[in-house]
C-alpha positions in Angstrom: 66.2 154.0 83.5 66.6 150.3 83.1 69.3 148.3 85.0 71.4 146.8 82.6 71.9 142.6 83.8 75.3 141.9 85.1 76.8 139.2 83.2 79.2 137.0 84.5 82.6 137.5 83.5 84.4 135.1 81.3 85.8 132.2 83.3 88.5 132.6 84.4 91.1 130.6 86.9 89.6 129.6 90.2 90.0 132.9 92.1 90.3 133.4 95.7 86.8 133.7 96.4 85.8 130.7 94.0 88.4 128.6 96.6 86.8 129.7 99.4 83.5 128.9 98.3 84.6 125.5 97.5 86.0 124.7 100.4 83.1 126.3 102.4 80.8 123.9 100.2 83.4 120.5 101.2 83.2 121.2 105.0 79.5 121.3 104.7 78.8 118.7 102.3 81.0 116.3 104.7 78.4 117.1 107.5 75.2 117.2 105.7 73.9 115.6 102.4 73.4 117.8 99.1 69.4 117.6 99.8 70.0 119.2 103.6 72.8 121.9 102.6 72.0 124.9 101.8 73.2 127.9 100.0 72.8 129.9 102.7 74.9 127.2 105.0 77.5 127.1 102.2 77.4 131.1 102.2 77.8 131.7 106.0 80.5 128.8 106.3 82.6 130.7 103.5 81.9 134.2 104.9 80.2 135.7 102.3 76.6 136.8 101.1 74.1 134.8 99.2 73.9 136.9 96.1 78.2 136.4 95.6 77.8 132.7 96.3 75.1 132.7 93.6 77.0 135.0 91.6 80.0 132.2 90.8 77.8 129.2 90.8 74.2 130.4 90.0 72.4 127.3 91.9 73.9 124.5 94.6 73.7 121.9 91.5 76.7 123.8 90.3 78.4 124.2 93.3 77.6 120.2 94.2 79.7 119.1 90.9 82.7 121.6 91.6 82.9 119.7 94.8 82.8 116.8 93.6 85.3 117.4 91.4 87.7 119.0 94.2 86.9 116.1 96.5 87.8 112.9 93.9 90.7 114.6 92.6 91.9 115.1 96.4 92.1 110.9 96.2 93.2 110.9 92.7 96.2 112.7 92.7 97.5 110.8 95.7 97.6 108.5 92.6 98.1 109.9 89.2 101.5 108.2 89.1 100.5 104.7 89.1 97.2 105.5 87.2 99.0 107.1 84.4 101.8 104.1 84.3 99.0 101.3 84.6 97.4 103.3 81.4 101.0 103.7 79.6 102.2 100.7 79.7 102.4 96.4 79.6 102.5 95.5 83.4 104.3 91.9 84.3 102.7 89.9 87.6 105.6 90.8 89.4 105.5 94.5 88.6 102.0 94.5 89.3 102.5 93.0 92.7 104.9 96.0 93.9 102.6 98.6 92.4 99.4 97.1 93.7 101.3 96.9 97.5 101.9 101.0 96.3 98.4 101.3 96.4 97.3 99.7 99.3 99.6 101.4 101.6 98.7 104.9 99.8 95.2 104.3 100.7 95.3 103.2 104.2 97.8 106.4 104.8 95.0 108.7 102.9 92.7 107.2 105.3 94.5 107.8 108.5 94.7 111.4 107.6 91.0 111.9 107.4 90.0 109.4 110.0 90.3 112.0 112.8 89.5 115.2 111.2 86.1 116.7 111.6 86.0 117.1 108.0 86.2 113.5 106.0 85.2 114.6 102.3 85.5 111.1 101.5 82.1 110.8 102.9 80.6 113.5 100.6 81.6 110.6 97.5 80.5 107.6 99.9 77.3 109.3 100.4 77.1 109.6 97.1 77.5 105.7 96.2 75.3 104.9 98.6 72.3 107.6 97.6 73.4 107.9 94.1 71.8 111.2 92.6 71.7 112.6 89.6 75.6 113.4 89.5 76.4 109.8 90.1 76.7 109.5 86.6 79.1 112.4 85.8 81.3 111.2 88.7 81.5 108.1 87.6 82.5 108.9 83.8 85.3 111.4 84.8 86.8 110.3 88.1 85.8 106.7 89.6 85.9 104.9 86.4 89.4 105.5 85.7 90.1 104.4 88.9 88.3 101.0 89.0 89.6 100.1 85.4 93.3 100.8 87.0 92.3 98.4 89.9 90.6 95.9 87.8 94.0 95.5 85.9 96.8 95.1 88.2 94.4 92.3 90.1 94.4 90.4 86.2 98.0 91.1 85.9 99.0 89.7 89.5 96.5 86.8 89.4 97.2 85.6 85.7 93.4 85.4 85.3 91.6 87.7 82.6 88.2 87.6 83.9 86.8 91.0 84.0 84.1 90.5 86.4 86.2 88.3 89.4 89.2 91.7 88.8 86.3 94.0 89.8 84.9 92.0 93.0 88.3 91.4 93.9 89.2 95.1 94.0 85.9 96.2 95.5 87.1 93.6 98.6 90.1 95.6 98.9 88.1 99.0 99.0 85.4 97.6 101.5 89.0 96.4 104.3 89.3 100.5 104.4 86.2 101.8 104.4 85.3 99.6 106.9 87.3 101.6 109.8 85.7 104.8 108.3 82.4 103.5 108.9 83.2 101.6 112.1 84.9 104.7 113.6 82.3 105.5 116.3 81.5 101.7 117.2 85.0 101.3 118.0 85.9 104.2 120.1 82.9 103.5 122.4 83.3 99.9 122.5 87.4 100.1 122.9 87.4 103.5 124.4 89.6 104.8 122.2 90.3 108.5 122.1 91.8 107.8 118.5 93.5 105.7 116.2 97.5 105.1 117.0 100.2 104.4 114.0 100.3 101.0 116.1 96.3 100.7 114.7 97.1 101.9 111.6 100.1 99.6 110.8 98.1 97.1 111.9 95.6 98.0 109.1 97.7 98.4 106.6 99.8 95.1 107.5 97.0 92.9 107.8 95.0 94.7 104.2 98.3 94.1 102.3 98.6 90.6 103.6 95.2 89.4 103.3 94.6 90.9 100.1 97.8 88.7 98.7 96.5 85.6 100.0 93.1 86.5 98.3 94.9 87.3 94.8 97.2 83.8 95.5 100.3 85.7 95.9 103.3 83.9 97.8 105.7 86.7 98.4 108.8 86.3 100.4 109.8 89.9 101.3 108.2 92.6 102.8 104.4 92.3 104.9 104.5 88.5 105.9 100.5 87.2 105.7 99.6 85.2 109.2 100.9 82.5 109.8 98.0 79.6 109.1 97.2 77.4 112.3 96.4 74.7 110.8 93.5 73.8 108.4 90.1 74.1 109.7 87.2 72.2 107.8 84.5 74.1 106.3 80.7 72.3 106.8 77.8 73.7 107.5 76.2 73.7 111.1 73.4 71.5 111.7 71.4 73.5 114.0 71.9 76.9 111.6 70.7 76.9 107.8 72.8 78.8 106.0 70.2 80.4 103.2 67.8 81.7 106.3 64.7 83.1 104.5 63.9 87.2 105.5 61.4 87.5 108.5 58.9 89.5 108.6 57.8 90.8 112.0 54.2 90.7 112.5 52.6 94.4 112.8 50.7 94.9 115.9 53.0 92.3 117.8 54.7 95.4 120.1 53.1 98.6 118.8 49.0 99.9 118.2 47.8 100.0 114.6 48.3 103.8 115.0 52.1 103.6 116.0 52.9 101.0 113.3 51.6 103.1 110.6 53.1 106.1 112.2 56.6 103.7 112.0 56.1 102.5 108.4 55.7 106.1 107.4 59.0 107.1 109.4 60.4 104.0 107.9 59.7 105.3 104.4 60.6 108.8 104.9 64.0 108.1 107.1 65.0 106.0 103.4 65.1 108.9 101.9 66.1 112.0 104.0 68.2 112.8 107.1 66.5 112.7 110.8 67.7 116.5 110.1 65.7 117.3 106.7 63.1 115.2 107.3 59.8 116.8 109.1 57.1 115.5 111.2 54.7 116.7 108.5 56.2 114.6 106.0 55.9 111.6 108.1 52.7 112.4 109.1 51.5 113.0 105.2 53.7 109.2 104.6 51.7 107.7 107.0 48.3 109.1 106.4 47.8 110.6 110.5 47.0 113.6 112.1 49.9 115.7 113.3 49.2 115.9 116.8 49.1 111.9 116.4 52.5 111.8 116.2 53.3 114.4 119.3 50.9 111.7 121.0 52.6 108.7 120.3 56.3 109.6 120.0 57.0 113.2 121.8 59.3 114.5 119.6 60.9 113.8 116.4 63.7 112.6 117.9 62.1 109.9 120.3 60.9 108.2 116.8 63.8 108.6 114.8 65.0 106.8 117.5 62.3 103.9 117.2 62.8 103.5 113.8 66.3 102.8 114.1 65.2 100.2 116.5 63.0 98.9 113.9 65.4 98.4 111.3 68.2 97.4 113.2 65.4 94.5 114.6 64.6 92.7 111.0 68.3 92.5 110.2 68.9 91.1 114.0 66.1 88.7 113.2 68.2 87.1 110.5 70.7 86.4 112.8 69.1 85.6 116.1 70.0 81.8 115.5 74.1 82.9 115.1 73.8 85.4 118.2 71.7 82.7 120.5 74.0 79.8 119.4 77.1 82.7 120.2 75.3 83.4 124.2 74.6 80.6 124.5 77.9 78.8 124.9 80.8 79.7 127.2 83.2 79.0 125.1 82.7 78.3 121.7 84.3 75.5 119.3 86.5 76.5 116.8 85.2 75.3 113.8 81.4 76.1 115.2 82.7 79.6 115.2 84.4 79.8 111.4 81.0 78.8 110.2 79.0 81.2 112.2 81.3 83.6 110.5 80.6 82.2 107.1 77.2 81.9 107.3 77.2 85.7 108.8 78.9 86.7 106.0 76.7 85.4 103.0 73.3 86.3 105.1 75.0 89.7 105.5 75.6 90.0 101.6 72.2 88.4 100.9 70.7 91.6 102.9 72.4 94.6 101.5 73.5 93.5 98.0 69.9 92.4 96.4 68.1 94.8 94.8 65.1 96.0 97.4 62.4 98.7 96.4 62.4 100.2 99.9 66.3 99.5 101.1 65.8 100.2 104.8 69.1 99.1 105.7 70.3 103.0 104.1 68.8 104.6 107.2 71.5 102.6 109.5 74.2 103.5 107.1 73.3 106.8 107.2 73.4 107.2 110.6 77.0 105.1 111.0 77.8 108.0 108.0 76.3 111.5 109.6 76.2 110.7 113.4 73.3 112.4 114.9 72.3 112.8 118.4 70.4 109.5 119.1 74.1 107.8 118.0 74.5 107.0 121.5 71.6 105.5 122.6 71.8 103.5 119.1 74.9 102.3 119.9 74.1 101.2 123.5 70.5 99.5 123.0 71.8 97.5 119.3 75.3 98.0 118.4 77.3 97.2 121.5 75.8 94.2 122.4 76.0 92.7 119.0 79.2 93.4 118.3 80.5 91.7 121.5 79.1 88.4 120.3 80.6 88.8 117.1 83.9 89.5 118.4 83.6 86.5 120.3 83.1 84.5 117.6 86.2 85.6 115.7 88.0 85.2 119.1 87.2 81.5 118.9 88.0 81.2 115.2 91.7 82.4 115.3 92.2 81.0 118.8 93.8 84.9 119.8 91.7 86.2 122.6 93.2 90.0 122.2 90.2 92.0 121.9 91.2 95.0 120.0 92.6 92.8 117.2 89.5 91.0 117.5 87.2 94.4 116.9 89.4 95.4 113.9 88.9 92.0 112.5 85.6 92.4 112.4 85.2 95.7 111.2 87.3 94.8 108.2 84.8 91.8 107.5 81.8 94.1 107.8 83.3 96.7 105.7 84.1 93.9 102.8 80.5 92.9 102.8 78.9 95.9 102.8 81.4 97.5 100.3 79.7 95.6 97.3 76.7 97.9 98.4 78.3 101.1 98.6 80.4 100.3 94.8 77.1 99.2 93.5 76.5 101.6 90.9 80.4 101.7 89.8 80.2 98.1 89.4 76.4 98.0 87.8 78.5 100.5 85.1 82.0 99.2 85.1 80.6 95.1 83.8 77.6 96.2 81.7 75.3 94.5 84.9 71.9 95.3 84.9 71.7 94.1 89.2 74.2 91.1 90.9 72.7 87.6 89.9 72.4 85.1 92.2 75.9 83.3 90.5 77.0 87.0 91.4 76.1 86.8 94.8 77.7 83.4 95.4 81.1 84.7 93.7 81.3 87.8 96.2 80.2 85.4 99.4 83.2 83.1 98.3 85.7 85.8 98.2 84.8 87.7 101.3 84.6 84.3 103.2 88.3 83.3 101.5 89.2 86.8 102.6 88.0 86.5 105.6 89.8 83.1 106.8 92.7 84.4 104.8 92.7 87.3 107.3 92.4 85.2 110.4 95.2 82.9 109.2 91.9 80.1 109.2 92.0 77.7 106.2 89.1 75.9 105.1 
C-alpha cells in the first residue's frame, strides 16, 4: 500500500517549535555565513531532527529569509515610533533635531546590548551588505528601505537642504560612527586590554556621535550633549612630501614568494573573496590556482598557515597605499599639528578611494570578514598588521586634537574608520535608495568631504 504524502498543515501562528528553530537559525547565522551553515547545524543548535527542521521550512533559503525577517525587525521595533511619526506627519527643523538625537541614542544603546554577547545578529544583516546575496533585495524592499527613507528625511528637515543624495551620505556617516566599534571590537580589547566596554565607553560614544553628528548637519544647539569645544582653527593644505590622490601599487609577483607560491596565493586570494577560511577547501584553492594538491601541503602546511599568508597579502597592498603617511608618522618624535590633520585627511579620502570603487575582485572583503567572523589566525593577524598600524594612527590623531589620552584616541579612530568604510557596507542600500548605478567620482569627493568635516568636527579641529 502506497504512503499517502504528508502535507504541511495550513500556516498557522509561529508555534513553539517554529521559534525555536528561528532562534537556532539566528545564533548560527551570527557565527557563520548562510553559505557555511547548515541545516544540520541549525537542527542540532535547536535540538531537533533534520527531517522536523525540513518539515517547517523545506530548504535553508526559507529558513535564511525568516531570519532575516526576525533579525531586522529586532532593530526596527526599537524604532517603529519615530518611523511611523516621520511617515505621519510634517516634521519642523526643530522637531526633527530632538527626534533625530532620539535615534542616535536608541542606536548606540541597541549597540551596547549586543557588543558583548556571543550572539550579535546584527552581523547576520552586516554580512549581508557586505556579500549581498540573493535576499539582499527582499531585505531591502521590506525592512532597510523604510529605514533609510526615515533617516534621509529628518537630516533634510534639520539641515533646511532638500538634496536627496547629500540626506543619504549624511545618514550613512552616522551609521558607519556605530558600526565602527562593532567592527573594531577585537582591535580594541587587545590593543587597550579591555575585558569590555564600560557605560563610561559607551556615554562616551554616544556623546561624542550626537555631538559630531550636529556639527556635521550645522546644528548650534544650546541644551543637552555640548559638541567639543574647537581649539582654534587649523588650516587645511596639502603636505608637500605626501600626494593626496596616491595611485594603487601593484606589488611585483616573484619579489618575496616562487612562481609556485604566488599562484598558490592568487588562487587563495580568489577563493578567500568569496568563502570563509571555514568553507573554503584546499581543493578549491588548489582547482583556483591550477596546482597539484600536495603542492600546497608543500608550500604552506596546512590551510591555516596560508589563510594566514593571504591575509598578510591583502593587508600589504592596502599598507602600500599608505606607507608614505606611516613612514612620515615613525619617523618623527613628535608630530606637528597641522602635519597630523592632513595625514588624517589624506588617510581618509585614500581609505574611501580603496573600498568605495567598484573592483571586480574586492580583496579588501577577506579583511572584513575576518574583523566580522574572528577565526583562529585573529591573533596572529592582529599582532603582525593591525597593532602596529593602529599605534601610528593613533598617534596621529593624538597630535591633531593636542589630547594625548590614548583610549579617547583609539575610539577616535575607530569611529573615523567605521565612517569610511560604512559607505562600503550601505553600498547596495544606497546603489537602490538614489537610483545610482556605482558612486561617481563627484560622489566620491562628496563622501571624502563629509567624513573629513566629520572627522575634524569630532576632534574639535577646524579647517
Amino acid at each position: 500500500m502506497r504512503k499517502r504524502p504528508i502535507t504541511p498543515p495550513p500556516e498557522p501562528e509561529p508555534s513553539e517549535i517554529r521559534e525555536r528553530i528561528i532562534n537556532a537559525a539566528v545564533t548560527v547565522f551570527s557565527k557563520h555565513s548562510v553559505d557555511m551553515a547548515s541545516i544540520s547545524r541549525i537542527a542540532e543548535e535547536a535540538g531537533i531532527g533534520h527531517t522536523l527542521l525540513l518539515y517547517h521550512f523545506q530548504n535553508k533559503e526559507n529558513l535564511y529569509q525568516a531570519v532575516l525577517d526576525r533579525v531586522a525587525g529586532i532593530y526596527t521595533k526599537h524604532f517603529e515610533d519615530l518611523l511611523v511619526y516621520v511617515e505621519t506627519n510634517e516634521i519642523g527643523r526643530k522637531e526633527a533635531v530632538g527626534l533625530l538625537e532620539e535615534w542616535l541614542r536608541r542606536t548606540v544603546d541597541i549597540m551596547y546590548r549586543y557588543l558583548e554577547g556571543k550572539t550579535w545578529p546584527g552581523k547576520i544583516v552586516l554580512y549581508e551588505y557586505v556579500f549581498p546575496s540573493t535576499f539582499f533585495e527582499y531585505l531591502y524592499t521590506k525592512r532597510t528601505g523604510r529605514i533609510y527613507l526615515t533617516w534621509a528625511k529628518l537630516v533634510m528637515a534639520v539641515t533646511g537642504n532638500d538634496d536627496v543624495k547629500t540626506a543619504y551620505f549624511q545618514s550613512t556617516l552616522m551609521y558607519g560612527f556605530v558600526v565602527g566599534f562593532r567592527l573594531q571590537r577585537e582591535m580594541l580589547k587587545r590593543s587597550l586590554g579591555m575585558e569590555r566596554f564600560t557605560q563610561d565607553d559607551m556615554k562616551w560614544i554616544k556623546n561624542t556621535l550626537v555631538g559630531s553628528v550636529f556639527s556635521l548637519l550645522g546644528v548650534k544647539r544650546s541644551g543637552g550633549v555640548r559638541t567639543k569645544k574647537r581649539r582654534g582653527t587649523v588650516r587645511r593644505a596639502d603636505m608637500p612630501t605626501i600626494p593626496a590622490n596616491q595611485p594603487p601599487v601593484t606589488l611585483t609577483l616573484g619579489e618575496r614568494f616562487s612562481e609556485t607560491k604566488e599562484r598558490i596565493l592568487e588562487g587563495a586570494i580568489r577563493v578567500f573573496s568569496v568563502y570563509s577560511v571555514d568553507m573554503a577547501s584546499t581543493r578549491m584553492i588548489a582547482e583556483e590556482a591550477g596546482v597539484r594538491l600536495s603542492l600546497i601541503t608543500y608550500h604552506f602546511k596546512t590551510k591555516e598557515n596560508l589563510y594566514l599568508t593571504v591575509l598578510d597579502r591583502v593587508f600589504e597592498i592596502y599598507r602600500e597605499r599608505f606607507k608614505d603617511l606611516f613612514a612620515t608618522i615613525e619617523a618623527k618624535k613628535n608630530l606637528d599639528r597641522q602635519e597630523a590633520v592632513d595625514i588624517l585627511c589624506i588617510l581618509i579620502r585614500r581609505t574611501i578611494d580603496a573600498f568605495c570603487r567598484s573592483l571586480p575582485n574586492w580583496r579588501g572583503r577577506i579583511v572584513l570578514y575576518e574583523y566580522l567572523y574572528p577565526s583562529a589566525c585573529y591573533d596572529d593577524f592582529y599582532k603582525k598588521n593591525i597593532r602596529l598600524t593602529y599605534e601610528l594612527l593613533t598617534k596621529a590623531v593624538m597630535a591633531a586634537t593636542g589630547n594625548d589620552d590614548r583610549k579617547t584616541a583609539y575610539f577616535q579612530l575607530v569611529a573615523i574608520f567605521g565612517q569610511t568604510v560604512a559607505f562600503r557596507f550601505q553600498r547596495e542600500p544606497l546603489k537602490r535608495s538614489l537610483g545610482l548605478a556605482d558612486f561617481s567620482e563627484d560622489d566620491l569627493e562628496s563622501i571624502g568631504n563629509m567624513v573629513i568635516d566629520n572627522t575634524l568636527a569630532m576632534l574639535g579641529v577646524e579647517r
